[in-house]
mmCIF file as Biopython writes it, N, C-alpha, C and O atoms, coordinates in Angstrom:
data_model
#
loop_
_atom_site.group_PDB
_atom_site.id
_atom_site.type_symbol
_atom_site.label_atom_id
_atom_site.label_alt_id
_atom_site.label_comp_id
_atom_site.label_asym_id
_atom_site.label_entity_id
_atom_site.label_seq_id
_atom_site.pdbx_PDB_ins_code
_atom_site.Cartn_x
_atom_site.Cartn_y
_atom_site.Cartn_z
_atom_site.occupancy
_atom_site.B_iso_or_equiv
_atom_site.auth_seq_id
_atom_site.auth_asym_id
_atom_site.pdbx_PDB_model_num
ATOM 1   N N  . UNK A ? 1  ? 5.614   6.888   6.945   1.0 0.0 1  A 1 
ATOM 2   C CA . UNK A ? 1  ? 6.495   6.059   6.159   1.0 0.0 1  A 1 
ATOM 3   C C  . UNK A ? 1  ? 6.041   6.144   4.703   1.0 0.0 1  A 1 
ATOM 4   O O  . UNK A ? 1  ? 4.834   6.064   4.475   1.0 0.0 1  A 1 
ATOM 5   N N  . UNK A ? 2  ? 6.979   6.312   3.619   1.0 0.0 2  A 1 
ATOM 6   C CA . UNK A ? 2  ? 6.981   6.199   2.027   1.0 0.0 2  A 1 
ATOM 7   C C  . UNK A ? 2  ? 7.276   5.083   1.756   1.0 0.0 2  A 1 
ATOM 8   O O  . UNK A ? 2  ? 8.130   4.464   2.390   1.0 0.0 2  A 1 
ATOM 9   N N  . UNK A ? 3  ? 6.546   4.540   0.634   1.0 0.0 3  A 1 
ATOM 10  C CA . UNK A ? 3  ? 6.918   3.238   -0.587  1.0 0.0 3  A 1 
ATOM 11  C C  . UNK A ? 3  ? 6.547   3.326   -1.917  1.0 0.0 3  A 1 
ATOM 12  O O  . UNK A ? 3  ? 5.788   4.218   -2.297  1.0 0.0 3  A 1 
ATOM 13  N N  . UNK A ? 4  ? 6.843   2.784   -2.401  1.0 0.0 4  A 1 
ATOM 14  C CA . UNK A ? 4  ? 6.498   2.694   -4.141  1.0 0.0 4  A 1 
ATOM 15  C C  . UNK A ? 4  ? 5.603   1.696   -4.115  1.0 0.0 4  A 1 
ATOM 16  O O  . UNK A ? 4  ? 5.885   0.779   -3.344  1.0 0.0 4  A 1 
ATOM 17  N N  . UNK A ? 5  ? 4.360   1.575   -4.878  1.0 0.0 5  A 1 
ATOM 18  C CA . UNK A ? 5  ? 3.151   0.678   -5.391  1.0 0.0 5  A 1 
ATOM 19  C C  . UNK A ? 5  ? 3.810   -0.095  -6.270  1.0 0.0 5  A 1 
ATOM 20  O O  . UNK A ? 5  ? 3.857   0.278   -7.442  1.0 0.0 5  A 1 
ATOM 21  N N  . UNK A ? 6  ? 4.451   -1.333  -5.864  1.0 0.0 6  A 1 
ATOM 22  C CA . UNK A ? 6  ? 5.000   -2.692  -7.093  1.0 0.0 6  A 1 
ATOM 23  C C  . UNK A ? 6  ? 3.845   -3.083  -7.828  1.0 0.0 6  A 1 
ATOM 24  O O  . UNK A ? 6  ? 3.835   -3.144  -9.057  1.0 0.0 6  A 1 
ATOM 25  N N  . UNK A ? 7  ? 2.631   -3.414  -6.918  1.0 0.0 7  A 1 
ATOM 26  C CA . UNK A ? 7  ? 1.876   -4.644  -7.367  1.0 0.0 7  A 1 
ATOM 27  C C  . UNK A ? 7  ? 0.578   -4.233  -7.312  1.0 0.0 7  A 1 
ATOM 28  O O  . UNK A ? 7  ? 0.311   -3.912  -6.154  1.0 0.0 7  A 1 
ATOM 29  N N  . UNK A ? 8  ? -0.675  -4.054  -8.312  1.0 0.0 8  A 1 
ATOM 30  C CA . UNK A ? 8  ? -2.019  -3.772  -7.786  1.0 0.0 8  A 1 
ATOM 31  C C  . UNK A ? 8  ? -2.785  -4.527  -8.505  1.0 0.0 8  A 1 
ATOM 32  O O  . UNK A ? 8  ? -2.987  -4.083  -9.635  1.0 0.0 8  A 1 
ATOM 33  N N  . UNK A ? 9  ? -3.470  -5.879  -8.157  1.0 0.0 9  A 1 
ATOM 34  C CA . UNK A ? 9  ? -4.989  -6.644  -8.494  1.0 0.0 9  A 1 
ATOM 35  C C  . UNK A ? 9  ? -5.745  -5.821  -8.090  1.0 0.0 9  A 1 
ATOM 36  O O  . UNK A ? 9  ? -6.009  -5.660  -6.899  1.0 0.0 9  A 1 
ATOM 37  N N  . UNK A ? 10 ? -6.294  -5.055  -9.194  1.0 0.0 10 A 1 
ATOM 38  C CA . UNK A ? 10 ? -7.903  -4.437  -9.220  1.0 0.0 10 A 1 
ATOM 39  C C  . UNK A ? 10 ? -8.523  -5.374  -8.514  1.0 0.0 10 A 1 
ATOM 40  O O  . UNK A ? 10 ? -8.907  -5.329  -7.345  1.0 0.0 10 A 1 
ATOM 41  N N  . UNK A ? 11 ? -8.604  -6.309  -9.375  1.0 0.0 11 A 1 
ATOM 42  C CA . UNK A ? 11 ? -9.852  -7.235  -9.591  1.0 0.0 11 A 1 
ATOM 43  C C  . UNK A ? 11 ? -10.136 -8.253  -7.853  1.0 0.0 11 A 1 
ATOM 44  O O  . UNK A ? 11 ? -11.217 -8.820  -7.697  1.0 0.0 11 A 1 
ATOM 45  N N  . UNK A ? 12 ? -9.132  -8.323  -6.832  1.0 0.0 12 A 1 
ATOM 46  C CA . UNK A ? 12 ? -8.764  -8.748  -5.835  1.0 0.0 12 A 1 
ATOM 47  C C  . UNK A ? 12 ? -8.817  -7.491  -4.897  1.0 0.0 12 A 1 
ATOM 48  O O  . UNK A ? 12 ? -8.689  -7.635  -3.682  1.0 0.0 12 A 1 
ATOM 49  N N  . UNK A ? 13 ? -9.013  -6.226  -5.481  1.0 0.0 13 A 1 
ATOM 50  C CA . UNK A ? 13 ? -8.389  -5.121  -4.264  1.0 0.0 13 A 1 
ATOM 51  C C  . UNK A ? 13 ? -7.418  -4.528  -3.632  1.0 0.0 13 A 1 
ATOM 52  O O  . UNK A ? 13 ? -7.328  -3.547  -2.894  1.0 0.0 13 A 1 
ATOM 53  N N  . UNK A ? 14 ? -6.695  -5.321  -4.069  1.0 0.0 14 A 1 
ATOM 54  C CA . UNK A ? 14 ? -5.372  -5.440  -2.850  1.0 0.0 14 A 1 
ATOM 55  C C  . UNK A ? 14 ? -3.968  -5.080  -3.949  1.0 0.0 14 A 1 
ATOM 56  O O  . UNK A ? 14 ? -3.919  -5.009  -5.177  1.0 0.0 14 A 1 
ATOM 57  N N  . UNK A ? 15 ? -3.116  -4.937  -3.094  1.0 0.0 15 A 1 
ATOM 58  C CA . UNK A ? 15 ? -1.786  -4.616  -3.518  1.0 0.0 15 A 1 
ATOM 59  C C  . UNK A ? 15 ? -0.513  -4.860  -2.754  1.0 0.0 15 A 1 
ATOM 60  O O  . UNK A ? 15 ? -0.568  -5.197  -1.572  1.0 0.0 15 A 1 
ATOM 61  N N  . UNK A ? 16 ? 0.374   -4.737  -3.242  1.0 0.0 16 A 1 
ATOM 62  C CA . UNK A ? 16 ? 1.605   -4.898  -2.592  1.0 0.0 16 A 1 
ATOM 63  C C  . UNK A ? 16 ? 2.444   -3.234  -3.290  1.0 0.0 16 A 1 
ATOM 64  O O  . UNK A ? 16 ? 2.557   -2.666  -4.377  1.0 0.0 16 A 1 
ATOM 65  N N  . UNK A ? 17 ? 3.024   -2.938  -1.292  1.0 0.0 17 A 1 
ATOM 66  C CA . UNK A ? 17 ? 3.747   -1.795  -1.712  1.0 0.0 17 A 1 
ATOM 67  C C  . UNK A ? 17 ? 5.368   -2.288  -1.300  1.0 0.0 17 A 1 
ATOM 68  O O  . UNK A ? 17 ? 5.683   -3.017  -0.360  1.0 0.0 17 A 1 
ATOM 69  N N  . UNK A ? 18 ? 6.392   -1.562  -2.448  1.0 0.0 18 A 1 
ATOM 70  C CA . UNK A ? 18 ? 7.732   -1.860  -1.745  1.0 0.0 18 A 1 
ATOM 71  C C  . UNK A ? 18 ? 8.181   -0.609  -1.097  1.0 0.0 18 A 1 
ATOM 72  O O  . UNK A ? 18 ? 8.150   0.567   -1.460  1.0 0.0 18 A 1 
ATOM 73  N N  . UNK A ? 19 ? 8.713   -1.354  0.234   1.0 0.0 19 A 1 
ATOM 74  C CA . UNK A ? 19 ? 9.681   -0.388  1.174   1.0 0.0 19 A 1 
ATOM 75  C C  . UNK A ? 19 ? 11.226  -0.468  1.153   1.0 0.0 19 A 1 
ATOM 76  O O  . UNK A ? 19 ? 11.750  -1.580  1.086   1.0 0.0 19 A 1 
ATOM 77  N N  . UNK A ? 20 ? 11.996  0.667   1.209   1.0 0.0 20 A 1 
ATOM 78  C CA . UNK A ? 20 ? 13.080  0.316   0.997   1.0 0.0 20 A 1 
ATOM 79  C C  . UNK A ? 20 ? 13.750  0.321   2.791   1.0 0.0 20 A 1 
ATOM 80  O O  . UNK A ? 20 ? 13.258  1.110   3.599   1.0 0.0 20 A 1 
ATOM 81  N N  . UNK A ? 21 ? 14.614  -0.415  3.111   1.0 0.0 21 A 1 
ATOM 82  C CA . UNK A ? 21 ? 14.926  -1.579  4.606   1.0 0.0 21 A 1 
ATOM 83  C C  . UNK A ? 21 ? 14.266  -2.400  4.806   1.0 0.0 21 A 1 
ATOM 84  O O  . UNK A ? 21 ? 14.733  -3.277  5.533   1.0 0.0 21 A 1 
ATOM 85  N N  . UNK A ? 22 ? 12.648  -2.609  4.222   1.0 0.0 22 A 1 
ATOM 86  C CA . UNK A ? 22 ? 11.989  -4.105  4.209   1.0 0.0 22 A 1 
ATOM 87  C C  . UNK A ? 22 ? 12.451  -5.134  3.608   1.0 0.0 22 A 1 
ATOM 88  O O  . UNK A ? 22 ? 13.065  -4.982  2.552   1.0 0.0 22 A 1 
ATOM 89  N N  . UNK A ? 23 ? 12.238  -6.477  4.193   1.0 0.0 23 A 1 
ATOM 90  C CA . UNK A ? 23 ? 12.947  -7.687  2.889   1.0 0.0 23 A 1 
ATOM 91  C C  . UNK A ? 23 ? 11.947  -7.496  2.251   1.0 0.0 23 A 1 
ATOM 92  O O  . UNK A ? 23 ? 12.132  -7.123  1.093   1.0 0.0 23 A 1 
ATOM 93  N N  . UNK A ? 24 ? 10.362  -7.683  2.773   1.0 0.0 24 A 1 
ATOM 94  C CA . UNK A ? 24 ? 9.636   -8.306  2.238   1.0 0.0 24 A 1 
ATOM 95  C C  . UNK A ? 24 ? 8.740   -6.824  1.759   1.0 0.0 24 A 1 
ATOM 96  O O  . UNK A ? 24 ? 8.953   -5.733  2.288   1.0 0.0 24 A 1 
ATOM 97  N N  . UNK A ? 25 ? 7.502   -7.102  0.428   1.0 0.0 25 A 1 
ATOM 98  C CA . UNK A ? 25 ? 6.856   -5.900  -0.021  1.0 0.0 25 A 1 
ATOM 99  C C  . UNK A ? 25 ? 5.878   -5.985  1.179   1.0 0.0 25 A 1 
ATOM 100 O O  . UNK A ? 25 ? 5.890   -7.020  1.844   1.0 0.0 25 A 1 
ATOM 101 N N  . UNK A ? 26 ? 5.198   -5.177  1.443   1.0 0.0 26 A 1 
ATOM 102 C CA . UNK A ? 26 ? 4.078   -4.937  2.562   1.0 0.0 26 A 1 
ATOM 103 C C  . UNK A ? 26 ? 2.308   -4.850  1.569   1.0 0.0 26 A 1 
ATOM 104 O O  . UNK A ? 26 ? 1.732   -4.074  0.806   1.0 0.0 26 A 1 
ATOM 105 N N  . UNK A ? 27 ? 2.121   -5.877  2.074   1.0 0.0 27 A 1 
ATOM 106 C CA . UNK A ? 27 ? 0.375   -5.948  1.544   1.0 0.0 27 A 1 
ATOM 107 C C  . UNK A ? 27 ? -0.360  -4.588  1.686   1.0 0.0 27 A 1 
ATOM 108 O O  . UNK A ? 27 ? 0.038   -3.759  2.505   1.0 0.0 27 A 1 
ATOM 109 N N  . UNK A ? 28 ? -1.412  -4.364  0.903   1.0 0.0 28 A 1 
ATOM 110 C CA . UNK A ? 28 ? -2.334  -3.084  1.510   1.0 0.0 28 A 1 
ATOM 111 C C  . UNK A ? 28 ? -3.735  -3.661  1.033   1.0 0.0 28 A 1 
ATOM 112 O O  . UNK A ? 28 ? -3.452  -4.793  0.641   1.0 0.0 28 A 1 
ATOM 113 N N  . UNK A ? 29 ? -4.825  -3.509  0.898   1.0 0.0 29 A 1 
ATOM 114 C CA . UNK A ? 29 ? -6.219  -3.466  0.898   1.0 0.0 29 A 1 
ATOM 115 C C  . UNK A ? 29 ? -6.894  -2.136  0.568   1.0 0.0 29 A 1 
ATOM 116 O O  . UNK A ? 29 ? -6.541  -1.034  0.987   1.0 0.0 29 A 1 
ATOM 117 N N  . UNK A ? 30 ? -7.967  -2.418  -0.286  1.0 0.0 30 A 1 
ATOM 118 C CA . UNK A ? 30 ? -8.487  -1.607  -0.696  1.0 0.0 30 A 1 
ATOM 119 C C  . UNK A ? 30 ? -9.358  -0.839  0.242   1.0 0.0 30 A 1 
ATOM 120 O O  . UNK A ? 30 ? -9.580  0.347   0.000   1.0 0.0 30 A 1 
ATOM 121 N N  . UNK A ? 31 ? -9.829  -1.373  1.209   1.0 0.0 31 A 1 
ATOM 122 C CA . UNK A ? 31 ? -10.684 -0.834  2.631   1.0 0.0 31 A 1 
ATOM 123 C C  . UNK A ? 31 ? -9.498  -0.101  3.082   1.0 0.0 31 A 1 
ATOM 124 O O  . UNK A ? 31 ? -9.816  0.717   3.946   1.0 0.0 31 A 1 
ATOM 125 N N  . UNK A ? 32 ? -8.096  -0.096  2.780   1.0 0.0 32 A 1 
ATOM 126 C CA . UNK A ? 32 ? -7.336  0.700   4.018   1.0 0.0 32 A 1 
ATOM 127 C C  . UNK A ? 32 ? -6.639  1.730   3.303   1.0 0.0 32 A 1 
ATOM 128 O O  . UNK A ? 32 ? -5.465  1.949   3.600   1.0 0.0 32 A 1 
ATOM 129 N N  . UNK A ? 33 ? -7.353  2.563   2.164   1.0 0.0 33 A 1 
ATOM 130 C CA . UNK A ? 33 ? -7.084  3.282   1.606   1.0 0.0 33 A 1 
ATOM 131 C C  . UNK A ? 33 ? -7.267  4.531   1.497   1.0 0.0 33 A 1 
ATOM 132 O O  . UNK A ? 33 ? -7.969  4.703   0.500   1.0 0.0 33 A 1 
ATOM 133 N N  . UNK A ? 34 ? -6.982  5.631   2.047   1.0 0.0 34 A 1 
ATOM 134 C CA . UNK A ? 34 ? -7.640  6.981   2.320   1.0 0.0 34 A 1 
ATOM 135 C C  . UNK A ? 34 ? -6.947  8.267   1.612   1.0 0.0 34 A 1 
ATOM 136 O O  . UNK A ? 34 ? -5.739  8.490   1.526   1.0 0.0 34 A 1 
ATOM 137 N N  . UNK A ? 35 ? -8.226  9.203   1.035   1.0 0.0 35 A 1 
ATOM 138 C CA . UNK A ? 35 ? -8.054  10.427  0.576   1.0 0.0 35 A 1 
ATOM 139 C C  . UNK A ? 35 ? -7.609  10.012  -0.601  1.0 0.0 35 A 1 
ATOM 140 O O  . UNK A ? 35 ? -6.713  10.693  -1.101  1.0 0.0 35 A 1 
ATOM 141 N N  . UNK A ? 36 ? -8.165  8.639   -1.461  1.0 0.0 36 A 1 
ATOM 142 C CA . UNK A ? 36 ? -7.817  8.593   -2.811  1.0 0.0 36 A 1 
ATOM 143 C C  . UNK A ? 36 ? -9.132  7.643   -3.148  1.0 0.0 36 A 1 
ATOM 144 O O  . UNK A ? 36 ? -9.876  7.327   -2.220  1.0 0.0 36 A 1 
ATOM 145 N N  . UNK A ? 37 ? -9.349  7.279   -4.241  1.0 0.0 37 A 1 
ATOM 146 C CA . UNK A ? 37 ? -9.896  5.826   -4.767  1.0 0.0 37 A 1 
ATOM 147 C C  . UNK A ? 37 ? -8.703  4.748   -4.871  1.0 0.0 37 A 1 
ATOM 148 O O  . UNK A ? 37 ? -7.544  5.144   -4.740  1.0 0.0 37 A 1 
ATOM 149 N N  . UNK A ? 38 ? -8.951  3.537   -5.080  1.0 0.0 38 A 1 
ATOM 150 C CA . UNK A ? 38 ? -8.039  2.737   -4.848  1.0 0.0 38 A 1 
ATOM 151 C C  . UNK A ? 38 ? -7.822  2.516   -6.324  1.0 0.0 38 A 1 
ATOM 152 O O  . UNK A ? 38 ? -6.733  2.367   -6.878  1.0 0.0 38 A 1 
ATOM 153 N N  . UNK A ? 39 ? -9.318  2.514   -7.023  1.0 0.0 39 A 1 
ATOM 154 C CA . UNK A ? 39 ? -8.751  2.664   -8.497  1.0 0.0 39 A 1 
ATOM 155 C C  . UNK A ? 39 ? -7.740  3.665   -8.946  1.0 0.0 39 A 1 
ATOM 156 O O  . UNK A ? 39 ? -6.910  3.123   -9.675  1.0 0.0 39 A 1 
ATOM 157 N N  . UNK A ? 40 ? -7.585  4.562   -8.818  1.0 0.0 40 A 1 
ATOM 158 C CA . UNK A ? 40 ? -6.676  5.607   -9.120  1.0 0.0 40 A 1 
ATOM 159 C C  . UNK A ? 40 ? -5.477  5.826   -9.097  1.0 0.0 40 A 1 
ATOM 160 O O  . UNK A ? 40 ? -4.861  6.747   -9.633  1.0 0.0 40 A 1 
ATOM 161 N N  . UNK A ? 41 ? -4.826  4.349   -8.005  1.0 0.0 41 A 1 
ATOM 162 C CA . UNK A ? 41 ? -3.510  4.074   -7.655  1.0 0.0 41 A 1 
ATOM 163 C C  . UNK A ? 41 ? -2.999  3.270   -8.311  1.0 0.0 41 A 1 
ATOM 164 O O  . UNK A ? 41 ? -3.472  2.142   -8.448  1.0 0.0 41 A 1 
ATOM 165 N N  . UNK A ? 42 ? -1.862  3.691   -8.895  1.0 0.0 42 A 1 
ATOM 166 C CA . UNK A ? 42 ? -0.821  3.238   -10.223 1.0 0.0 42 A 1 
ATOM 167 C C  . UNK A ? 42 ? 0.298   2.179   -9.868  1.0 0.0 42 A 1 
ATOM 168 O O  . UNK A ? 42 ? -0.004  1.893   -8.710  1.0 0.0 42 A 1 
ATOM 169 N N  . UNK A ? 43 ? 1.177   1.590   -10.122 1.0 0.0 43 A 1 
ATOM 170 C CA . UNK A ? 43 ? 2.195   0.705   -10.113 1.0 0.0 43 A 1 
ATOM 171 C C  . UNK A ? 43 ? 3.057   2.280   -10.782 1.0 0.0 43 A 1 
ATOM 172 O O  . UNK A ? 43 ? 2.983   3.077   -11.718 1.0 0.0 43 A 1 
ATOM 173 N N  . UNK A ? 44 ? 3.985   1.944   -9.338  1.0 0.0 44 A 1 
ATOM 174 C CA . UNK A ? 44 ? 5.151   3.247   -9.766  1.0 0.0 44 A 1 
ATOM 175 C C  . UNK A ? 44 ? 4.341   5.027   -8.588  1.0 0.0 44 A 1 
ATOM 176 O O  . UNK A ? 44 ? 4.961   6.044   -8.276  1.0 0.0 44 A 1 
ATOM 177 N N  . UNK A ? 45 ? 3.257   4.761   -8.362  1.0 0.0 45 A 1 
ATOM 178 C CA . UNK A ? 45 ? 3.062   5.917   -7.292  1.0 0.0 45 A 1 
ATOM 179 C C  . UNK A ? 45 ? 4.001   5.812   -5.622  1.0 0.0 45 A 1 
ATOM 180 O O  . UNK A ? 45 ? 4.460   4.877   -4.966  1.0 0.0 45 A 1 
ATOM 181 N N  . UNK A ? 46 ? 3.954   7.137   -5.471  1.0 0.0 46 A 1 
ATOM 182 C CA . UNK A ? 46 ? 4.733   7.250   -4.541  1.0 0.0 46 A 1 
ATOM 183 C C  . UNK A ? 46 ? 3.118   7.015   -3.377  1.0 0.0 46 A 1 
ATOM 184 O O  . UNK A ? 46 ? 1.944   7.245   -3.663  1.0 0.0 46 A 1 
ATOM 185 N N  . UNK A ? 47 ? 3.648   6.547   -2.220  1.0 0.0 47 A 1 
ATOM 186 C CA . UNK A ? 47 ? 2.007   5.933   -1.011  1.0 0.0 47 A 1 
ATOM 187 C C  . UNK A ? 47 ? 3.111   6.362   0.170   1.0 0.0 47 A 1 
ATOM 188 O O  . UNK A ? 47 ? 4.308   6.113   0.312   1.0 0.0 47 A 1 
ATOM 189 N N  . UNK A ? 48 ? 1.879   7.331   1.159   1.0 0.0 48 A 1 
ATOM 190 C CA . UNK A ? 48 ? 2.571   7.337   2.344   1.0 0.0 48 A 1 
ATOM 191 C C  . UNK A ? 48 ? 1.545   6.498   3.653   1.0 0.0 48 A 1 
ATOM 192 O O  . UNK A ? 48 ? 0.347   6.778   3.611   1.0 0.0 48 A 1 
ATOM 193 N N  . UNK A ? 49 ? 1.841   5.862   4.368   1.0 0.0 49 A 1 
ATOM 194 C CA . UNK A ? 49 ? 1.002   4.748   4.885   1.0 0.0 49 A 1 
ATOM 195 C C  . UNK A ? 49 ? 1.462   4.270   6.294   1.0 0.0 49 A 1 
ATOM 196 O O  . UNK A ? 49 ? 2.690   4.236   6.228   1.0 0.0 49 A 1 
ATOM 197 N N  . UNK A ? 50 ? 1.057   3.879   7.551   1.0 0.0 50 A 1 
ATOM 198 C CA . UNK A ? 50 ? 1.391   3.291   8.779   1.0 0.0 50 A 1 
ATOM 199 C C  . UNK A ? 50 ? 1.336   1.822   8.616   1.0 0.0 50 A 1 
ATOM 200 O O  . UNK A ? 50 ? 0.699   1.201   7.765   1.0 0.0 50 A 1 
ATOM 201 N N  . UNK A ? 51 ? 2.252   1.257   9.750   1.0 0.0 51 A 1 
ATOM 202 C CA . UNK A ? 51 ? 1.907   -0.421  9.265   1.0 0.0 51 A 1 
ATOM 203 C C  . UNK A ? 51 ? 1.768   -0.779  10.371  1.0 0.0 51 A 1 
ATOM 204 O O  . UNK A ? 51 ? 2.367   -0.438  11.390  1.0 0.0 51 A 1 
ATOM 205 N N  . UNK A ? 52 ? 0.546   -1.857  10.132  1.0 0.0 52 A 1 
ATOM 206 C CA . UNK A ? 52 ? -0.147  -2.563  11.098  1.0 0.0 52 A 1 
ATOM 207 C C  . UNK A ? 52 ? 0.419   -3.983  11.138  1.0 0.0 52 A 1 
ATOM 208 O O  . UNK A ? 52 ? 0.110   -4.846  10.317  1.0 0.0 52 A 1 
ATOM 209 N N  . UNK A ? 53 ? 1.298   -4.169  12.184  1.0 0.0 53 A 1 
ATOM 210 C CA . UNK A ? 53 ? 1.800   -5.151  13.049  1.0 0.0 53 A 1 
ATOM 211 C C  . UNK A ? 53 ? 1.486   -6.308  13.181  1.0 0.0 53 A 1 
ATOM 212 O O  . UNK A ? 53 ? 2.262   -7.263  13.145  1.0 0.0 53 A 1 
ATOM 213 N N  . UNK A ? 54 ? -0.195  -6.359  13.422  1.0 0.0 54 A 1 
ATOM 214 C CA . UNK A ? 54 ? -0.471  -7.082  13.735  1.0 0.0 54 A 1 
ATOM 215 C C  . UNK A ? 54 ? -1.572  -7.696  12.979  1.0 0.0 54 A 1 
ATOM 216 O O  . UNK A ? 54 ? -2.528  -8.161  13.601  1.0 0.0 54 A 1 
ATOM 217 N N  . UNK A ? 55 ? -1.530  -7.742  11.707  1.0 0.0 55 A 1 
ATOM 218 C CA . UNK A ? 55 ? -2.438  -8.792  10.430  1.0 0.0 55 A 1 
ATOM 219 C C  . UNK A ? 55 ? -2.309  -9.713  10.647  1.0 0.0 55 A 1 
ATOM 220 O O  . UNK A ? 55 ? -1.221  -10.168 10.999  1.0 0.0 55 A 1 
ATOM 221 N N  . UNK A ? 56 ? -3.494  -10.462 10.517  1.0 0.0 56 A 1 
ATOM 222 C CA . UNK A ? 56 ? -3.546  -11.768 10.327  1.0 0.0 56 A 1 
ATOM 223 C C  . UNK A ? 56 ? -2.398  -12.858 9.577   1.0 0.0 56 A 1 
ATOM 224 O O  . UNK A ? 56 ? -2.175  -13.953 10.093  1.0 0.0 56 A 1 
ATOM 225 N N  . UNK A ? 57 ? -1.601  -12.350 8.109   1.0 0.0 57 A 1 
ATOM 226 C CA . UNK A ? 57 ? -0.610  -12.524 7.950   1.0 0.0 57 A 1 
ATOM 227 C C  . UNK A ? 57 ? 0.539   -11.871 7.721   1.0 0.0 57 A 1 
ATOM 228 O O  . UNK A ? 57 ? 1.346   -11.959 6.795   1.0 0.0 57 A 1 
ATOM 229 N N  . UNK A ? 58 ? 0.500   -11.036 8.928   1.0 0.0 58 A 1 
ATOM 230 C CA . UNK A ? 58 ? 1.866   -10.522 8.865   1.0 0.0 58 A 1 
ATOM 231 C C  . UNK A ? 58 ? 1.173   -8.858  8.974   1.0 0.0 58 A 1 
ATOM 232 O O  . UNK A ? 58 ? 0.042   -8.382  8.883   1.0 0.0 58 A 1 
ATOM 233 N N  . UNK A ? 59 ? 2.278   -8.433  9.170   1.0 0.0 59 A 1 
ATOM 234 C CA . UNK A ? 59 ? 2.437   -6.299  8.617   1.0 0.0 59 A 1 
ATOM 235 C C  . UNK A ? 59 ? 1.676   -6.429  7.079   1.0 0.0 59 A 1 
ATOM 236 O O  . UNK A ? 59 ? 1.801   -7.140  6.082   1.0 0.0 59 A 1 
ATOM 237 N N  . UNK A ? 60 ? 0.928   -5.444  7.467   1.0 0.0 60 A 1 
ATOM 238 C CA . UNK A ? 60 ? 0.660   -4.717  6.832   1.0 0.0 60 A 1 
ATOM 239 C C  . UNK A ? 60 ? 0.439   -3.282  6.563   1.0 0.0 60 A 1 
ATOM 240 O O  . UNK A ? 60 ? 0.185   -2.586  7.547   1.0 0.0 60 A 1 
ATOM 241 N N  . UNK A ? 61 ? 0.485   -2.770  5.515   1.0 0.0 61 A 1 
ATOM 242 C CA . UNK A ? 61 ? 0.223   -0.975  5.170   1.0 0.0 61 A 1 
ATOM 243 C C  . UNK A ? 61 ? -1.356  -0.519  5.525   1.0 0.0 61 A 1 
ATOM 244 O O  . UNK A ? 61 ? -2.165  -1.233  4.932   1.0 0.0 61 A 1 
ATOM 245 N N  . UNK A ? 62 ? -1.876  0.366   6.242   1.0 0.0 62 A 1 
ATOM 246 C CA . UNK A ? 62 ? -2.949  0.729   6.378   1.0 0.0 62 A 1 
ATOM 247 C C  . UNK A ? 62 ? -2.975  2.418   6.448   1.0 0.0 62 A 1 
ATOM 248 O O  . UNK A ? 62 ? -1.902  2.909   6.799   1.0 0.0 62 A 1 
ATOM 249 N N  . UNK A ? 63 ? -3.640  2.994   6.271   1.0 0.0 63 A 1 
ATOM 250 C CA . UNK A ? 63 ? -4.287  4.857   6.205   1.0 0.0 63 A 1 
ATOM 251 C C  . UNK A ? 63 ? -3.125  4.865   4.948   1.0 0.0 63 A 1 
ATOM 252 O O  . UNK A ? 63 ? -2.111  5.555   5.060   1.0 0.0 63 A 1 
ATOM 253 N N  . UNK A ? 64 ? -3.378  4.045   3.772   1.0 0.0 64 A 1 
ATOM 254 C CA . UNK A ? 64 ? -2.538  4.680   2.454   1.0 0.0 64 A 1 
ATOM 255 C C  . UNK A ? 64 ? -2.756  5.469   2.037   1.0 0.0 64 A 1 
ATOM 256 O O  . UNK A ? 64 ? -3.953  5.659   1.820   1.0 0.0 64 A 1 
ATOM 257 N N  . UNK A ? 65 ? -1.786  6.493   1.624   1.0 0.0 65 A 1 
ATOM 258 C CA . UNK A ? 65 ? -2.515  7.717   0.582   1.0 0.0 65 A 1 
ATOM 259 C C  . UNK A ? 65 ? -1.499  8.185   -0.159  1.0 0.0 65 A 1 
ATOM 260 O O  . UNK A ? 65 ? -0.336  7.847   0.064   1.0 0.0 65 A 1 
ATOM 261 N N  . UNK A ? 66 ? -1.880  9.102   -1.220  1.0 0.0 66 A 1 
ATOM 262 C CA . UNK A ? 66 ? -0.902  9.011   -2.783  1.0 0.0 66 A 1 
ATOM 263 C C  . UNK A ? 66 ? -0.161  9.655   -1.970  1.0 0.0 66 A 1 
ATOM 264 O O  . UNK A ? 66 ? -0.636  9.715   -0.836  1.0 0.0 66 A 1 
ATOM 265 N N  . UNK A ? 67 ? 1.038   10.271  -2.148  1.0 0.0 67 A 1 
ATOM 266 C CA . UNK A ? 67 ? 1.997   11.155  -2.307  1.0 0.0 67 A 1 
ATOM 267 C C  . UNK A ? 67 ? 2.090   12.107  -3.969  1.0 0.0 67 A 1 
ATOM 268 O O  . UNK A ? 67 ? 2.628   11.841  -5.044  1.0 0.0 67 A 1 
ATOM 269 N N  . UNK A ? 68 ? 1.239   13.329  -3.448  1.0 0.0 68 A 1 
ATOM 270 C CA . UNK A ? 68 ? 1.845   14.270  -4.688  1.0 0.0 68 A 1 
ATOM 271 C C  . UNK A ? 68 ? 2.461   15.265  -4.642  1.0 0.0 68 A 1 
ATOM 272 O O  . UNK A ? 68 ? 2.416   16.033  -3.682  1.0 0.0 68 A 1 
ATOM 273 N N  . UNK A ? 69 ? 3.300   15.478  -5.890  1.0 0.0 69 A 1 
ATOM 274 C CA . UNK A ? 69 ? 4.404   16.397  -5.603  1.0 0.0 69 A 1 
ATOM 275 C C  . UNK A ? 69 ? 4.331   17.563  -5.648  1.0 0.0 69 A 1 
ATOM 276 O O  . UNK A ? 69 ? 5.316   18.254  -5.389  1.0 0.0 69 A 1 
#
């Protein structure tokens, strides 16, 4: 699955990616980030990622990784 990176707190780790058929953006974590640094990920990158069902609050994005073209 593809999304666009809306939202990234460095300083927290974490991010929010948007999916398009989701209502809602899908959380990600900096621990669930692979084949990149998490610093390195932009607001506006393309992320290809699986979602985990079953978070504590809710779906979330996990094995993220950039999409390059």
């Amino acid at each position: 699955m593809t999304g666009i990176i809306k939202t990234i707190l460095a300083d927290k780790k974490f991010g929010f990616i948007t999916v398009e058929g989701r209502e809602k953006d899908l959380f990600f974590h900096k621990e669930k980030v692979v084949g990149v640094e998490f610093e390195s990920l932009m607001v506006g990158d393309t992320v290809s990622f699986e979602i985990d069902e079953t978070g504590p609050k809710g779906p979330a994005a996990i094995n993220v990784t950039k999409v390059t073209a």
